[in-house]
N, C-alpha and C positions, 0 to 999 in steps of 0.2 A: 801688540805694541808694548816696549818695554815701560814702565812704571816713569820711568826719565828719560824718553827716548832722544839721542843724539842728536839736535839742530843743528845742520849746518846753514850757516850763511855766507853767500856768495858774492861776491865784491867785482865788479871789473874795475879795471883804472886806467885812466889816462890822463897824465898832466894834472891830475888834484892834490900837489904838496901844499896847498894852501889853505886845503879842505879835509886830508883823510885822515889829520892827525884826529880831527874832532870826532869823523866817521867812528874808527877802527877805537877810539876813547869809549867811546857810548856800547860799543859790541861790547869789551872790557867790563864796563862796569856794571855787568846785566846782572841781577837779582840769581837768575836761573843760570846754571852752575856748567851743564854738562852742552857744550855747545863745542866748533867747528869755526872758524872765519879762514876763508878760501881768497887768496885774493891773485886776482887776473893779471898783467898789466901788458897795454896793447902796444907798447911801445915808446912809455913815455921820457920825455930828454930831460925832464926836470927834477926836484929832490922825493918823488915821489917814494921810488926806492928805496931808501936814506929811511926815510918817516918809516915805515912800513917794515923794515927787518929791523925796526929797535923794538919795534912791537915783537916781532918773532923773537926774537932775542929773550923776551922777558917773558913770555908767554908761551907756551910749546900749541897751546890750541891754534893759535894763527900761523898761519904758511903766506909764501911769497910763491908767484910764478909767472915765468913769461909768455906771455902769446908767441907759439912756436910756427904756428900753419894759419894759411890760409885761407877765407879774407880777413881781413884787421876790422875792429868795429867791436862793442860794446856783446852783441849775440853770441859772436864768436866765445869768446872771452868767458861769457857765463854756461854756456855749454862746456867748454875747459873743466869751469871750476864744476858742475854737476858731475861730468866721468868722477873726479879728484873727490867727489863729497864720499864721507862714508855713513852718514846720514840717513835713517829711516824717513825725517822729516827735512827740508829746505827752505830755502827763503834768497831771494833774491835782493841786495842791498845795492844803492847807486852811492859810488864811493863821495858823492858831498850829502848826503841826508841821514840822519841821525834818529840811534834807535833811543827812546825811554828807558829807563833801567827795568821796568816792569815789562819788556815788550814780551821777550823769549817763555816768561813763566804765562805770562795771559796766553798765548799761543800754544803752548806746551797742555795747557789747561782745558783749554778747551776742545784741541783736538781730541785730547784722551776723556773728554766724557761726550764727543759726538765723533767713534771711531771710522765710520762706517763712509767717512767725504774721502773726496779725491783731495778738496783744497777746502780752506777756512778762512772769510776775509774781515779784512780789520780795520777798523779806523785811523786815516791819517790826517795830522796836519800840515798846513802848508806854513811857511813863514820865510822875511827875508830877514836876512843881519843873525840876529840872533834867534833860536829855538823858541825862547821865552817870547817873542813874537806873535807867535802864531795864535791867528783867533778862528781860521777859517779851516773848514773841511777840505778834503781834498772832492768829496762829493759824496753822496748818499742814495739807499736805495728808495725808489716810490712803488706806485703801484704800477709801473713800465717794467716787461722783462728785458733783463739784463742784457740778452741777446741782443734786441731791436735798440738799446741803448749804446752799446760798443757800436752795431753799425752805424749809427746817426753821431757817433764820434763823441757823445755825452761819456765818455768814458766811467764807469760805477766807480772804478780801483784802479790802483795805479801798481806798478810791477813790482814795488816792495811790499803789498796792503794784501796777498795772500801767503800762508803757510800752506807747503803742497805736501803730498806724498810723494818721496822720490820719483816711486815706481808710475805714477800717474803721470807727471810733468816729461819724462822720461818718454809714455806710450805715444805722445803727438806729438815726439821730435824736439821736443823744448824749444828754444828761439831760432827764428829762422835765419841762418846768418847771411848777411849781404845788406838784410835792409836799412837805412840810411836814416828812418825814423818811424815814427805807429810801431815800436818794437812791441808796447805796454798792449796795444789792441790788436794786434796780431797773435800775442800767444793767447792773449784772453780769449779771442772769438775761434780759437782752434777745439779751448779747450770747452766750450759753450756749445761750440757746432757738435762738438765729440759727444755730449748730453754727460759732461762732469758731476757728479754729485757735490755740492758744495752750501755753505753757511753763509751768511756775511753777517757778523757782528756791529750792526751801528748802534748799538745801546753801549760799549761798552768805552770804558777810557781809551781817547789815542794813546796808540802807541809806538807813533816811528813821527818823524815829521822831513816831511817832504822842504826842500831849499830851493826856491824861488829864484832866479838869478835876475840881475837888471837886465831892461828890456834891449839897452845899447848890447849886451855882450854876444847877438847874435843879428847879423844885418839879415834884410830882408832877403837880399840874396841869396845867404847858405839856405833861411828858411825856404825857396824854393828853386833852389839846386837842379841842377839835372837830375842828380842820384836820389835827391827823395822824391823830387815827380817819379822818378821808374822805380822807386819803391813802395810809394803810394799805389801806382797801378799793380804791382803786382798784391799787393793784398786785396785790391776790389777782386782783381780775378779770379786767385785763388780762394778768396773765402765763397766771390760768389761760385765758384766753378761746384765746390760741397755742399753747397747750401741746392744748389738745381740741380746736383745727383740725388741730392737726401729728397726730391720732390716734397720742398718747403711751402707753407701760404702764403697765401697773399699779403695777408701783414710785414712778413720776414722781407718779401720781395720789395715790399713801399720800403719798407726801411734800407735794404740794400743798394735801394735806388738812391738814396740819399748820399751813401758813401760814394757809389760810383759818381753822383752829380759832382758831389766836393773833387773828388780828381778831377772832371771833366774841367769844372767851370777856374778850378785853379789852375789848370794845364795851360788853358785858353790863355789867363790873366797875366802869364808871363812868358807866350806864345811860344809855347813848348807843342809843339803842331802836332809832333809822333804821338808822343803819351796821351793826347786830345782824341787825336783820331781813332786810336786803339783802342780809348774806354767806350766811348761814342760805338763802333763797328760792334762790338762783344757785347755791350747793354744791349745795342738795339736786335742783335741776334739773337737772343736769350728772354727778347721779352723782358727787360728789367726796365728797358727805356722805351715809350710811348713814341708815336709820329712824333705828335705833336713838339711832346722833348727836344726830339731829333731835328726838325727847323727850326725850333728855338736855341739850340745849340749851335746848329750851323749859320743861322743868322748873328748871333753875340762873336761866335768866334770870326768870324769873315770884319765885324766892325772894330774888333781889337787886331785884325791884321793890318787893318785900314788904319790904324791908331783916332779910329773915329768917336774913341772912349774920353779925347781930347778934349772934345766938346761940352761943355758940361750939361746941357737938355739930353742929350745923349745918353753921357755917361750915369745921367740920373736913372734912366730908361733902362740901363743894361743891370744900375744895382738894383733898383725893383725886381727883376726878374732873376739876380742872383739869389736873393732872397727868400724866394720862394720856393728853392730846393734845398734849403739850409733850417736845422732843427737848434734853438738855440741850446746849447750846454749848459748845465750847472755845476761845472769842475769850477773851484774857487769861490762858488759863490753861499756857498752853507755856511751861517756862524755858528761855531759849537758854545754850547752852551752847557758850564758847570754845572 
């Protein structure tokens, strides 16, 4: 690896003129000198464009480009910018969250004295409004592997919180494009399942911070869409489909079962029957899901057909038992402390 090797960072965008002048600022004003900013855009009607070639304009290290093929969506987008990167190292950026000036050289830094990882993870903050905001982690490692943590949905990192090696993120297809959300747990558990060599820095200062949005700017509805129920399924299937070739244990499989319950029991909750049925038939073929699961399952979803969740003794009964396939998270909930 070179002495300063090339970081690129890779930007998708859609509709953030309101957001990426602060983004593509923060890349700007990085400490560490010899970097790349790639940036996607999937289509968007508004001044995104405009903000973004004044940056190109001033800067020759940033470029502009459009999503030319097929499907549209954030994956696509950053597979785009990886072909485009010339980058020994990468990093993935979401065009509203903002790098530290210190991010690129900490990154830089520590790859080149631990050369031998596929990826290196780093601390992020979260915050809403302003940067200076942020008190909380984006999450942190314990004595739980990583693995078993992405499946239980605790997600460790978030998609800008590792620096990869091209060539590594590259070997497992980089983002899978189509899917509608778990973009961030989908490449992680590819590259987890693959047996990546990797670090995760939580001693060290954040350095990116993640942007919060109000909870109004997404209705529950898009939250459980058609297209992310059948996104959701397909990463239970496909992560579990490698996880029971690789003849994983029993541990990997409880936890597995956890991800596919969150489909199942969310499927049910907004009586999406297909996606229900299909996690339900594949768990309980594969052994991930118990009998007993499986009338439990088909009993909750038969009384959410019935809208008998109406009821409140009821529907008190049905979250009991929601709750029992669910692992609580600690995304958001770590205070970093100075």
């Amino acid at each position: 690896m070179a002495e300063k090797p090339l970081i690129s960072v890779l930007i998708p965008n859609f509709n953030r003129g309101d957001l990426i002048a602060e983004t593509l600022g923060s890349v700007a004003d990085q400490t560490y000198e010899n970097w790349e900013a790639i940036i996607v855009d999937d289509g968007s009607n508004d001044n995104s464009e405009k903000i973004a070639l004044d940056f190109v304009s001033q800067d020759s290290r940033f470029s502009w480009h459009r999503r030319e093929q097929s499907p549209s969506g954030a994956p696509t987008c950053r597979n785009i910018a990886l072909e485009l990167a010339k980058g020994e190292l990468v990093m993935f950026l979401d065009s509203d969250d903002v790098l530290a000036p210190h991010c690129l050289a900490q990154r830089c830094e520590f790859s080149m004295k631990y050369p031998d990882m596929d990826f290196w993870v780093f601390p992020m903050l979260m915050f809403k409004g302003e940067k200076e905001n942020g008190k909380v982690l984006w999450n942190q490692s314990n004595n739980r592997k990583e693995l078993l943590r992405f499946l239980e949905l605790d997600a460790v990192w978030q998609t800008s919180g590792p620096l990869w090696k091209k060539k590594s993120v590259e070997s497992i297809g980089a983002f899978t494009e189509g899917l509608a959300c778990w973009q961030d747990v989908d490449i992680h558990l590819k590259a987890l399942i693959q047996n990546f060599k990797y670090l995760v820095f939580d001693n060290l200062k954040p350095d990116i911070y993640y942007r919060i949005h109000e909870s109004g700017s997404i209705s529950q509805g898009e939250i459980n869409s058609p297209s992310k129920m059948e996104s959701r399924k397909r990463i239970f299937i496909a992560h579990a489909t490698s996880l029971i070739s690789a003849k994983t244990d029993k541990t990997v499989i409880k936890s597995l079962a956890v991800l596919g319950s969150n489909v199942v029991f969310g499927s049910i909750k907004v009586l999406n029957t297909k996606v229900a049925n299909e996690c339900i038939r594949f768990g309980y073929k594969h052994n991930i899901f118990s009998f007993p699961f499986l009338i439990k399952a088909r009993i909750i979803q038969l009384m959410f057909l019935l809208r008998l969740n109406k009821i409140t003794l009821l529907d008190n009964f049905m979250q009991r038992q929601l709750r029992r396939y669910r692992v609580e998270s600690n995304i958001g909930k770590v205070v970093y402390i100075t």
